[in-house]
C-alpha positions in Angstrom: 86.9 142.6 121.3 90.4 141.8 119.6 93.0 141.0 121.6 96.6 140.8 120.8 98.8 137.8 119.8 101.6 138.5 122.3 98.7 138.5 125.4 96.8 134.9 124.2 98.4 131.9 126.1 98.3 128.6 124.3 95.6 126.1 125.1 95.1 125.4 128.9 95.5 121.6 130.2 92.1 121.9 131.8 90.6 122.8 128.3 91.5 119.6 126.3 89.7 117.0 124.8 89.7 113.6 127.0 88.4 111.1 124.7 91.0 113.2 121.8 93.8 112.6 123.8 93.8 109.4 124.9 92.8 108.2 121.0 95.8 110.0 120.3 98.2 108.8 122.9 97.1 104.9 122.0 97.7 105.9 118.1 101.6 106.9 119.2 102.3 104.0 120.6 100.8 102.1 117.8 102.7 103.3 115.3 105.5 101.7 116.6 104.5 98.8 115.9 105.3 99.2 112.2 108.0 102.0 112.4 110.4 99.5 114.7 111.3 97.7 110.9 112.3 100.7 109.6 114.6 101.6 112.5 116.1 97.9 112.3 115.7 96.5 108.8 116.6 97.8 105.2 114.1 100.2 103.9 112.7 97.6 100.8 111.7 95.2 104.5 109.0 97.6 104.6 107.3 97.6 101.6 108.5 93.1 100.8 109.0 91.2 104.2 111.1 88.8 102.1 113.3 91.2 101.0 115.3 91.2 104.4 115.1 89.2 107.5 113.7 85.6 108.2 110.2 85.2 107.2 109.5 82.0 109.2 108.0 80.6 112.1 107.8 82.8 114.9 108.9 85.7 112.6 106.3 85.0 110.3 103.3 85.4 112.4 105.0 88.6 114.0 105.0 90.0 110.8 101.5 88.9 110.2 100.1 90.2 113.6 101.7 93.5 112.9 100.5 93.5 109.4 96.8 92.5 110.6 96.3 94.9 113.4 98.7 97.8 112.7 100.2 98.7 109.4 98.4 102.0 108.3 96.0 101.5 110.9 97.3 103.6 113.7 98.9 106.4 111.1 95.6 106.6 110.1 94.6 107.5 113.3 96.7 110.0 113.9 96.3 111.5 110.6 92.4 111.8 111.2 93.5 113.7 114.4 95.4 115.9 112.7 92.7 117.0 110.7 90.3 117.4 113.8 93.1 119.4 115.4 93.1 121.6 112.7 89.4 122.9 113.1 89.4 122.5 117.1 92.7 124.6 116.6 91.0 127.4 114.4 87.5 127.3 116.5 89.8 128.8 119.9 91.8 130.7 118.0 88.9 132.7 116.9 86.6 132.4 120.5 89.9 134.3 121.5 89.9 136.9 118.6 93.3 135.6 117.3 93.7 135.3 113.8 93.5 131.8 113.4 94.9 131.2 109.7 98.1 133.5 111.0 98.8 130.9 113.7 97.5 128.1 111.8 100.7 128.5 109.2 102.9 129.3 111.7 102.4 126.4 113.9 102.7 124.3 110.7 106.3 126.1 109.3 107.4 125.3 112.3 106.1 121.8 112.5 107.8 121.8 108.7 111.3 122.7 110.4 110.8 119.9 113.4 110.4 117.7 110.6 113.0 118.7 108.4 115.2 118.7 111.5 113.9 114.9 112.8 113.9 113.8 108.7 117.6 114.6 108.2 119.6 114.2 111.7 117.8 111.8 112.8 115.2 109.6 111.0 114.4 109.8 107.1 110.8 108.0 108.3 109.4 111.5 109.3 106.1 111.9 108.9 106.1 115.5 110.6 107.4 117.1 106.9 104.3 115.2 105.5 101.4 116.6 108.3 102.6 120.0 107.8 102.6 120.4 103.7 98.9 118.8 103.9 98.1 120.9 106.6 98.5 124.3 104.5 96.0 122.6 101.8 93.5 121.2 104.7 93.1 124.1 106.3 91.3 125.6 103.4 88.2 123.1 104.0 87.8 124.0 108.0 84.8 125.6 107.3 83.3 122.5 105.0 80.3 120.6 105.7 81.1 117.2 107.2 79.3 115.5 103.7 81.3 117.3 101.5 84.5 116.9 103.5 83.8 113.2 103.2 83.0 113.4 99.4 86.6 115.0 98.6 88.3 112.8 101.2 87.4 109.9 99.4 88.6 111.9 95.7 92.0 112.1 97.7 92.1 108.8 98.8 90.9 106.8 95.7 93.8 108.7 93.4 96.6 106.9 93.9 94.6 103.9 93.9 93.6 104.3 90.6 97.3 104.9 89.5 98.9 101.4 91.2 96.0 99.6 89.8 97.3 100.7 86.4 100.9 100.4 87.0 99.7 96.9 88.4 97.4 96.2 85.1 100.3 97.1 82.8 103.1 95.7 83.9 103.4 93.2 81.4 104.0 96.1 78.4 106.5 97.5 81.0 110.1 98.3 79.1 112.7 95.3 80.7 114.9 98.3 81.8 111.6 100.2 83.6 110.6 96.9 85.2 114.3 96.0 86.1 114.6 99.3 88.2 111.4 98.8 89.9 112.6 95.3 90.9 115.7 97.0 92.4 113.2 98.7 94.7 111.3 95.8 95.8 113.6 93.3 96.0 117.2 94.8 96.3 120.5 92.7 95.8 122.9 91.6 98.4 125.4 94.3 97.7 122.8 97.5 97.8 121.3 95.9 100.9 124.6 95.6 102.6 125.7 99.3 101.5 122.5 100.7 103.4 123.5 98.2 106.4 126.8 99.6 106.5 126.2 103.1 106.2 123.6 103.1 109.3 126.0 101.2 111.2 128.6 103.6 111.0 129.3 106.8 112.3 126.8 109.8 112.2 128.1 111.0 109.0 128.5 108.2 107.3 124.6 107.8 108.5 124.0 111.1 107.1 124.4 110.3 103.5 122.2 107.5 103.2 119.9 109.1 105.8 119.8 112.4 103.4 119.0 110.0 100.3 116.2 108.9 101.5 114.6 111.4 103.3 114.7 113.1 100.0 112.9 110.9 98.4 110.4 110.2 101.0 109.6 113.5 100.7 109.4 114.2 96.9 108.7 111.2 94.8 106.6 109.1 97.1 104.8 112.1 99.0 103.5 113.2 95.5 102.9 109.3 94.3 100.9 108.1 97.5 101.8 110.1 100.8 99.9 113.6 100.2 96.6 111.7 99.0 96.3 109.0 101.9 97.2 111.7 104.4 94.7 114.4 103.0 92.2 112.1 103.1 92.4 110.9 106.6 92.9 114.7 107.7 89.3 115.5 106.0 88.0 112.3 107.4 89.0 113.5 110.8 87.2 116.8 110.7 84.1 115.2 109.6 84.3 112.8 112.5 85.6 115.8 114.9 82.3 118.0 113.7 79.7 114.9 114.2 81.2 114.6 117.6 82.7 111.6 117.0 86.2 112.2 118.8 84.8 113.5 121.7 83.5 110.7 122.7 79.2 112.8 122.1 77.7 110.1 120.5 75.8 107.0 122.2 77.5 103.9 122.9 74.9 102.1 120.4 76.5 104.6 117.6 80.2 103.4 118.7 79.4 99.7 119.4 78.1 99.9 115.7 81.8 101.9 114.3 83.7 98.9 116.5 81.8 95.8 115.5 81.4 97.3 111.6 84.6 98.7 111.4 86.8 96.0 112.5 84.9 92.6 110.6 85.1 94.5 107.0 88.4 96.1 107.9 89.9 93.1 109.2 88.1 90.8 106.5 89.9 92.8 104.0 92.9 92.8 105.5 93.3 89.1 106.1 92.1 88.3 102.8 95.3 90.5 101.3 97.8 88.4 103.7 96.7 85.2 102.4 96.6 86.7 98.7 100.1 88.2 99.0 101.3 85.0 100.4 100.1 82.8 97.8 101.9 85.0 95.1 105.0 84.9 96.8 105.2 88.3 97.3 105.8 88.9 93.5 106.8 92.7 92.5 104.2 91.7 89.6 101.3 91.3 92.1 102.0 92.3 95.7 103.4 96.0 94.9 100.7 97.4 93.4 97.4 94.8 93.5 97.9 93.2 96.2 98.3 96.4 99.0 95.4 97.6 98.4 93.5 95.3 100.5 94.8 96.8 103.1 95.4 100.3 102.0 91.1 99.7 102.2 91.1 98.0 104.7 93.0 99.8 107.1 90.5 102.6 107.0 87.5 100.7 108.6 90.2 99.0 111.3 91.0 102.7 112.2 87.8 103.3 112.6 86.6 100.4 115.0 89.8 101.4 117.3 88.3 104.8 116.9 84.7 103.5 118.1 87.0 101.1 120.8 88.9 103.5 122.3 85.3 106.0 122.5 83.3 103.6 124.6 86.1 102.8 127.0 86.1 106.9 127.7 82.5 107.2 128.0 82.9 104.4 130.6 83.0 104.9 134.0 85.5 102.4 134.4 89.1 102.1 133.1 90.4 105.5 135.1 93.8 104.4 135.1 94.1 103.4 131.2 92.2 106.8 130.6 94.4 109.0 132.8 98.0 107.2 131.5 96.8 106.9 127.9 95.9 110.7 128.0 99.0 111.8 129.1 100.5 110.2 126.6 98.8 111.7 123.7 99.5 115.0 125.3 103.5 114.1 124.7 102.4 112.9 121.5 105.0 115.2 119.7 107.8 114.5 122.4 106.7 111.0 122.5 107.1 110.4 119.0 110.6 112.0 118.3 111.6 110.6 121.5 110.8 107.1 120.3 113.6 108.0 117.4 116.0 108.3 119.2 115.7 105.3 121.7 115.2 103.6 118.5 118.2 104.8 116.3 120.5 104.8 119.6 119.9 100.8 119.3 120.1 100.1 115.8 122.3 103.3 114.6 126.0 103.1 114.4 126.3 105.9 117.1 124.7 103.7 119.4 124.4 99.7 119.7 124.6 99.4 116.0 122.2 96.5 115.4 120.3 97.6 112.1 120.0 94.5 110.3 120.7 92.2 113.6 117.4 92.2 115.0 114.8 89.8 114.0 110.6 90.8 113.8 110.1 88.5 117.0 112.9 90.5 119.1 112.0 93.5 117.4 108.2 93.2 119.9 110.1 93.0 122.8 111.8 96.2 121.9 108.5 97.9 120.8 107.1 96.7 124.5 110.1 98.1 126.4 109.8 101.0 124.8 106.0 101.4 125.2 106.3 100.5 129.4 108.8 103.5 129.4 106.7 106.0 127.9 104.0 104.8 129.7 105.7 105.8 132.8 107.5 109.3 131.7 104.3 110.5 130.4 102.6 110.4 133.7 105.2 111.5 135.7 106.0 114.4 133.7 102.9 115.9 133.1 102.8 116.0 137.0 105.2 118.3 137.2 105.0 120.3 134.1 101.6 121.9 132.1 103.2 120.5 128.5 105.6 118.5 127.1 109.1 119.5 125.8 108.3 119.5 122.6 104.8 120.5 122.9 105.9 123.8 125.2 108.3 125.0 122.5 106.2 124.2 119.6 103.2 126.4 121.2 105.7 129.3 122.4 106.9 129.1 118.5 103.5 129.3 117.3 102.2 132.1 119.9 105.6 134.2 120.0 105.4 134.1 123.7 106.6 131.6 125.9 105.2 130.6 129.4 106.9 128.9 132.3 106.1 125.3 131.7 106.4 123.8 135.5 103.0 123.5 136.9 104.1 124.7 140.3 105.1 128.3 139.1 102.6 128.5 136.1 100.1 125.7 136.5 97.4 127.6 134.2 
């Protein structure tokens, strides 16, 4: 029996994935970890941590730890998610007779226009813009075997490897003028890093130009060079690991001992090995840029996939209620949580707020991420006691289904 759009309510509280939601809740947070130097540094601090900011003693090693057990590790994550959303998304859509790829590009226009909206008045470090456009390709393999899905994952993700390695290999027959711009990018002078300073320290508008910039070319030039194929990768990654049962938490603990202990030692073996390489060359735009990330940009993926294996054991456990039940509500706020973590963040660096971009050292820059991290640690909870969804999350779904519900969990609790 078909039943109409307008009568299908969004996906009940009581029929989500545990083990999915608190992987996804502990991948928010993470993030952080990496997206608090955006908020506070120069955009090139990203990319070169001696391009901005002191790169010694204490700083140094926070930069390191970071680098070690987060950068690309927790995006990862999330992206993988993303993809297993996707097909968990299309599988109730049609037990309910809806017509799944109708709601499937809906819900990602409008995730499109979040991100758009987040990119430009907000933060230009959106990744919302990103999820959506791979979305509308991704959903074309929903129906792929897991094999396969891996097989074109990994043609995704080995692309733009194959292009920095060559950029890399040929820099020497670079033109001076070619290789002169690219060193504006990784290591920009005093006076282009002070304009970006003073443009986010001042008022919203002023904020708005630079903000516009680079939101633009987040979302064109480096989307196209590396975003699309890293994040279409882990997407088809994460519906072969959502079909094998992975994410829920149905295989044995053997299986995700194996994923943790495997995962992390080659993951973080890589990983290290590109710290130590990276430092050694000084951070050279000739070899960290292009060679030297990719031991992480490797890397990365089998640390992603011991958290994964982590984070699976500890909800097959019996134990660890509390870390389960907080962690869960979190990744059900993922959306909120995320966009609310840019403005706590922007409000404290941003000229419209404390104004302290470029003020903030990596070591004082943890004690912000852990502030933030007890607070949405606490709101998480506490909301989802009184309400079936997130802010976010309620309007997105009522978006996507044409049909809003009442979201307090007295009135409506589903």
């Amino acid at each position: 029996m078909n039943h109409n759009i307008n009568t299908i309510s969004p996906t009940a509280p009581s029929e989500r994935i545990l083990s999915i939601d608190v992987l996804r809740g502990f991948a928010v947070l993470g993030i952080l970890i990496m997206n608090i130097q955006s908020f506070s540094m120069v955009g090139s601090a990203y990319i070169n941590p001696t391009a901005f900011g002191d790169l010694t003693g204490i700083n140094k090693w926070v930069w390191i730890t970071s680098h070690f057990f987060a950068n690309a590790k927790f995006m990862s994550i999330f992206s993988m998610l993303f993809g297993a959303g996707i097909v968990l998304f299309y599988e109730r859509a049609i037990s309910k007779g809806l017509k799944a790829g109708t709601l499937h590009y809906r819900r990602n226009l409008w995730l499109f226009i979040f991100g758009m909206i987040h990119a430009y008045l907000i933060w230009y470090g959106d990744i919302l813009v990103a999820y959506s456009l791979c979305a509308f390709l991704v959903y074309l393999f929903r129906k792929t075997k897991p094999k396969t899905l891996l097989i074109v994952g990994f043609a995704f993700f080995i692309i733009p490897v194959v292009v920095q390695l060559f950029f890399g290999m040929s820099i020497k027959y670079w033109p001076q003028e070619a290789y002169d711009n690219n060193m504006q990018t990784w290591f920009p002078p005093a006076d282009v890093i002070q304009q970006e300073i003073d443009a986010l320290r001042g008022t919203w508008m002023m904020q708005m130009e630079q903000r516009a910039s680079d939101s633009l070319f987040m979302q064109t030039f480096l989307f196209f060079y590396q975003v699309i194929w890293r994040v279409v990768s882990m997407m088809l990654l994460g519906m072969a690991l959502y079909k094998w049962g992975v994410l829920s938490a149905a295989r044995s603990r053997k299986f995700y001992s194996r994923m943790l202990f495997i995962g992390l030692i080659l993951g973080y073996t890589l990983v290290g090995i590109g710290i130590n390489k990276n430092f050694l060359a000084s951070w050279s735009m000739d070899y960290s840029m292009f060679i030297g990330k990719q031991f992480n940009y490797f890397g990365s993926v089998g640390v992603a996939l011991g958290y994964i294996g982590l984070i699976m054991l500890i909800c097959k456990s019996d134990f660890f209620t509390g870390f389960k039940r907080i962690f869960a509500a979190v990744g059900k706020m993922a959306f909120t949580n995320y966009i609310l973590m840019s403005v706590i963040c922007t409000f404290i660096f941003y000229g419209y707020g404390f104004g302290l971009f470029g003020q903030v050292e990596r070591s004082y820059q943890s004690l912000i991420v852990a502030a933030i991290w007890v607070l949405i640690l606490l709101i998480s909870p506490w909301w989802l006691k009184n309400y079936n969804y997130g802010p976010l999350e309620w309007l997105w779904r009522g978006l996507t289904y044409v049909k809003f519900h009442r979201n307090n969990r007295k009135n409506n609790p589903l």
